[in-house]
N, C-alpha and C positions, 0 to 999 in steps of 0.2 A: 355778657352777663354783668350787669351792675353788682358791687360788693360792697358792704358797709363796715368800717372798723366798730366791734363794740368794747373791746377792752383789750388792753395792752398792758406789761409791765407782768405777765402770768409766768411764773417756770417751768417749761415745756408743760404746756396744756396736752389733755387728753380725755378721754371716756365722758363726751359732751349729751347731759342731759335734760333736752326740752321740757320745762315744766309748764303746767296750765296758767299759772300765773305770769310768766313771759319771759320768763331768770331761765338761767341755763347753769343747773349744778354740772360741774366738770373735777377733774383730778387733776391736780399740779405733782407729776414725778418726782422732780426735783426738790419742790419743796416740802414733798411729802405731806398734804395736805387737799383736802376736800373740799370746795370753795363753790360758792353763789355767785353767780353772776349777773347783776338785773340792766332790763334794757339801758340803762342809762350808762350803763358802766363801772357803776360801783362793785367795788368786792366784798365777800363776808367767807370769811374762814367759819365750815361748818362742825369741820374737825380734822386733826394732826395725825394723819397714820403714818407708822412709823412703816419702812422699807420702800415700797414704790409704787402707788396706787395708779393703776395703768386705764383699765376697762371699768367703765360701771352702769348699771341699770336698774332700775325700777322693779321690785321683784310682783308678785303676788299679796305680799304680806304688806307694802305697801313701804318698804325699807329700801334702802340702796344697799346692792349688790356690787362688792369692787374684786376685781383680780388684780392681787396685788404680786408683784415680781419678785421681792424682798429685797429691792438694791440692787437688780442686776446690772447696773450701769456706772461706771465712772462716765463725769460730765467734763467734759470736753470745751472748749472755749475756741471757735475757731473763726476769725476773724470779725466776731462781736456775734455770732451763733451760737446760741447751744446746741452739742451733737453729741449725742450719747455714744458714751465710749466703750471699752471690753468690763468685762466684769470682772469685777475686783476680788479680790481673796478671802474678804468675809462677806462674800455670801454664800450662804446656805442653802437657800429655796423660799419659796417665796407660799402665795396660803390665798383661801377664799374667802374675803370678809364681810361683815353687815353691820351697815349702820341704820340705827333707827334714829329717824326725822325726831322722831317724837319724846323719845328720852333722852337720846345724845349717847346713847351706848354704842359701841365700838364693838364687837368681837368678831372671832374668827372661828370659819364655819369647818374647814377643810385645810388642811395642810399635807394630806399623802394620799393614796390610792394603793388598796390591797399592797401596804407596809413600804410603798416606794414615796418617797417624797417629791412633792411637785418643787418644779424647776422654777419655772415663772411666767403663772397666769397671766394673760394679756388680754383677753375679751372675752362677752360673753353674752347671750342674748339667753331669751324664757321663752318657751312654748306654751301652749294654749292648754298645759296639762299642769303648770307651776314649775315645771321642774328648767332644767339652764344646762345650755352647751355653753361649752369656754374652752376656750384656745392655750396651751403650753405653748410659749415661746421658745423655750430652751433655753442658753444661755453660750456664753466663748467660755476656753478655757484657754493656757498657755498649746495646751497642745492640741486645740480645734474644739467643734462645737458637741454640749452636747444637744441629743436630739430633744424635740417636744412633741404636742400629741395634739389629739382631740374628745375630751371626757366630756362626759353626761352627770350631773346631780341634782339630788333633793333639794330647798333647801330648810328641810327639818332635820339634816343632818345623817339622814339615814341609808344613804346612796352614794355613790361613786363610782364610777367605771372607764376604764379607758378603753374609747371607742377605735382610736388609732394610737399607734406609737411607730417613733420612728419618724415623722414629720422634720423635715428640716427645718423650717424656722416660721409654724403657723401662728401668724397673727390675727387679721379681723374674722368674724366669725358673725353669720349672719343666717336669716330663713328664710325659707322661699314664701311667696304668700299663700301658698297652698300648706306649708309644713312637712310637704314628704321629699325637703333638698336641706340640707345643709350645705353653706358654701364658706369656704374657709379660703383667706390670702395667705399665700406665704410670700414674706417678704423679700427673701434672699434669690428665690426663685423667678420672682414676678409672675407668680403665676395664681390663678384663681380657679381652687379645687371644687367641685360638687360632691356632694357625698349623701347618697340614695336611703331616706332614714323608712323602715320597715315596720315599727311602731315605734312609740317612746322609748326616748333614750337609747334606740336602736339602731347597728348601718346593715345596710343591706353589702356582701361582701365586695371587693371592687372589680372590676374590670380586669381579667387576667392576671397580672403582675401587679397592677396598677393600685394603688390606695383609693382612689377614686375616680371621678371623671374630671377628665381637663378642660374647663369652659377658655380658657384662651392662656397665652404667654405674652407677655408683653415685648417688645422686641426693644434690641440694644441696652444700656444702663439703664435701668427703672425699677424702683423698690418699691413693694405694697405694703400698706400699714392695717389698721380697720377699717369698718365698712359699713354703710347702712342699704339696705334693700328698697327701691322703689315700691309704689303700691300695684305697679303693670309689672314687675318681677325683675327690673331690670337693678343688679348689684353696682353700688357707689362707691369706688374703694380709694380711700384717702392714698395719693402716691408721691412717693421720695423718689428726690434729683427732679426728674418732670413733674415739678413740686404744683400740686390741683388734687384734683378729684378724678378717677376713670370711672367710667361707667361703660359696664359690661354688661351686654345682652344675652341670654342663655343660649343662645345659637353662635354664641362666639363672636359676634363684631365687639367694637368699642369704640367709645367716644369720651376724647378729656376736656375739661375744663381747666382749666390754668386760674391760681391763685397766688399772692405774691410771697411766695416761701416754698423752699426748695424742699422745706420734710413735713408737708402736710401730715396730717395722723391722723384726721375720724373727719365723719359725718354724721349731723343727726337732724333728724326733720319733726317738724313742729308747726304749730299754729291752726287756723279754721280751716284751711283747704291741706294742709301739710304739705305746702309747698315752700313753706321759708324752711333755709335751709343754716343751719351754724358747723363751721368749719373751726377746727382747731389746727393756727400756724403754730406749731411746736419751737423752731429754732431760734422764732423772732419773739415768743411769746404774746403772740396773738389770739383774739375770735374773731373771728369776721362772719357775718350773716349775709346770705344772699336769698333771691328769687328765684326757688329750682325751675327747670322746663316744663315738672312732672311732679306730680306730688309723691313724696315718701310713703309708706307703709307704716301705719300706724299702728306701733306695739302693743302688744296682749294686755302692760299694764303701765300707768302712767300716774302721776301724783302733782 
């Protein structure tokens, strides 16, 4: 697979978003900031959120949707990498925010769930009904982690619900193209959950014991970040250490692509065919764009 550099010099890129115009709005963690990326390479700061703008997407309303973590990360310098490190002491929790294109307004939509505070949203995807699954990462503490989850919300502010709790460390978060799968990575795990949705905003219970169904485990060290879903159903999930892309078939096989950075983070797909594909190298602070094998799934809403 051919890869093309389109920008460098980013603070651990993430939550990379294909616009019509051919710029790829993404979120800088680190630098806590919301930035434009056009094919040439140039940058534009669209806006400074403060804490740690991790996941974002296109809502309904035609605004960017970000999960932000609130800082859950000391940054890490390791051997001219950035690695995100344990979570530091002032943080608190982290919140759901919106930005509108159009006014430059900033607010925050969500910060708790029936009186519990979120930890630290990490991704999130919209269904064909407006409303957004999004991923609790969780967070370390001195004395272990705590847990994250998998909620469901409006975003007219009126909804919240946590669909699972107890998740160990779910990160990308994705939809089948039919909408009756949720599939969620967890990173710590390496593993790539399905989760049976029964109507909106709803899981169907899981499997025995199980929170949901296991579409595969990644075998020996390998970390999963987020993910974008193909348009044939097959899930693309940015992966740490065996730093690329996996792509997980719903029957369980897999197949990687290698990219040159050990802690890929996202995928998202774009263009006429939706087969160009933009990859965010996190450690080295990269995009790279490539020619997928297979076109993406093209989201409910786009701008």
């Amino acid at each position: 697979m051919q890869i093309e550099l389109v920008a460098e010099g980013l603070e651990f890129p993430e939550g990379p978003i294909a616009m019509s115009d051919g710029s790829v709005i993404l979120t800088e963690i680190k630098a806590q900031r919301l930035t434009r990326v056009r094919p040439d390479g140039s940058k534009e700061t669209l806006v400074d959120v403060r804490g740690g703008p991790n996941g974002a997407a296109i809502g309904p309303d035609g605004a960017i949707w970000i999960t932000n973590n609130g800082g859950s990360f000391v940054w890490l310098d390791n051997q001219g990498l950035t690695i995100p490190g344990p979570t530091p002491p002032t943080h608190t929790g982290g919140s759901i925010d919106r930005f509108d294109l159009a006014t430059g307004q900033l607010t925050t939509v969500y910060d708790a769930c029936d009186g519990k505070r979120l930890v630290g949203p990490n991704d999130l995807v919209f269904d064909r009904q407006g409303g957004f699954w999004f991923t609790d990462h969780g967070c370390s503490t001195p004395e272990g982690r705590k847990f994250g989850g998998l909620y469901y919300a409006r975003t007219n502010g009126s909804q919240i619900s946590r669909q699972r709790d107890h998740l160990i460390s779910p990160n990308g978060v994705g939809l089948s193209p039919d909408e009756r799968v949720v599939y969620v990575a967890d990173t710590n795990l390496g593993r790539l959950w399905a989760f049976d949705v029964t109507e909106a905003g709803q899981l169907a219970p899981g499997p025995g014991f199980a929170p949901g169904r296991v579409v595969h485990n990644l075998q020996d060290y390998q970390l999963l970040d987020s993910l974008a879903v193909e348009a044939g159903g097959k899930v693309c999930v940015a992966t740490i250490i065996n730093g690329g892309i996996t792509a997980f078939d719903p029957s369980g096989t897999v197949e990687h692509y290698p990219f040159p950075d050990i802690l890929c983070t996202n995928i998202c797909f774009g263009g006429p065919d939706m087969q160009d594909a933009w990859i965010t190298a996190s450690s080295t602070g990269k995009l790279y764009k490539a020619r997928w094998p297979r076109p993406g799934l093209k989201l409910n809403y786009n701008a």
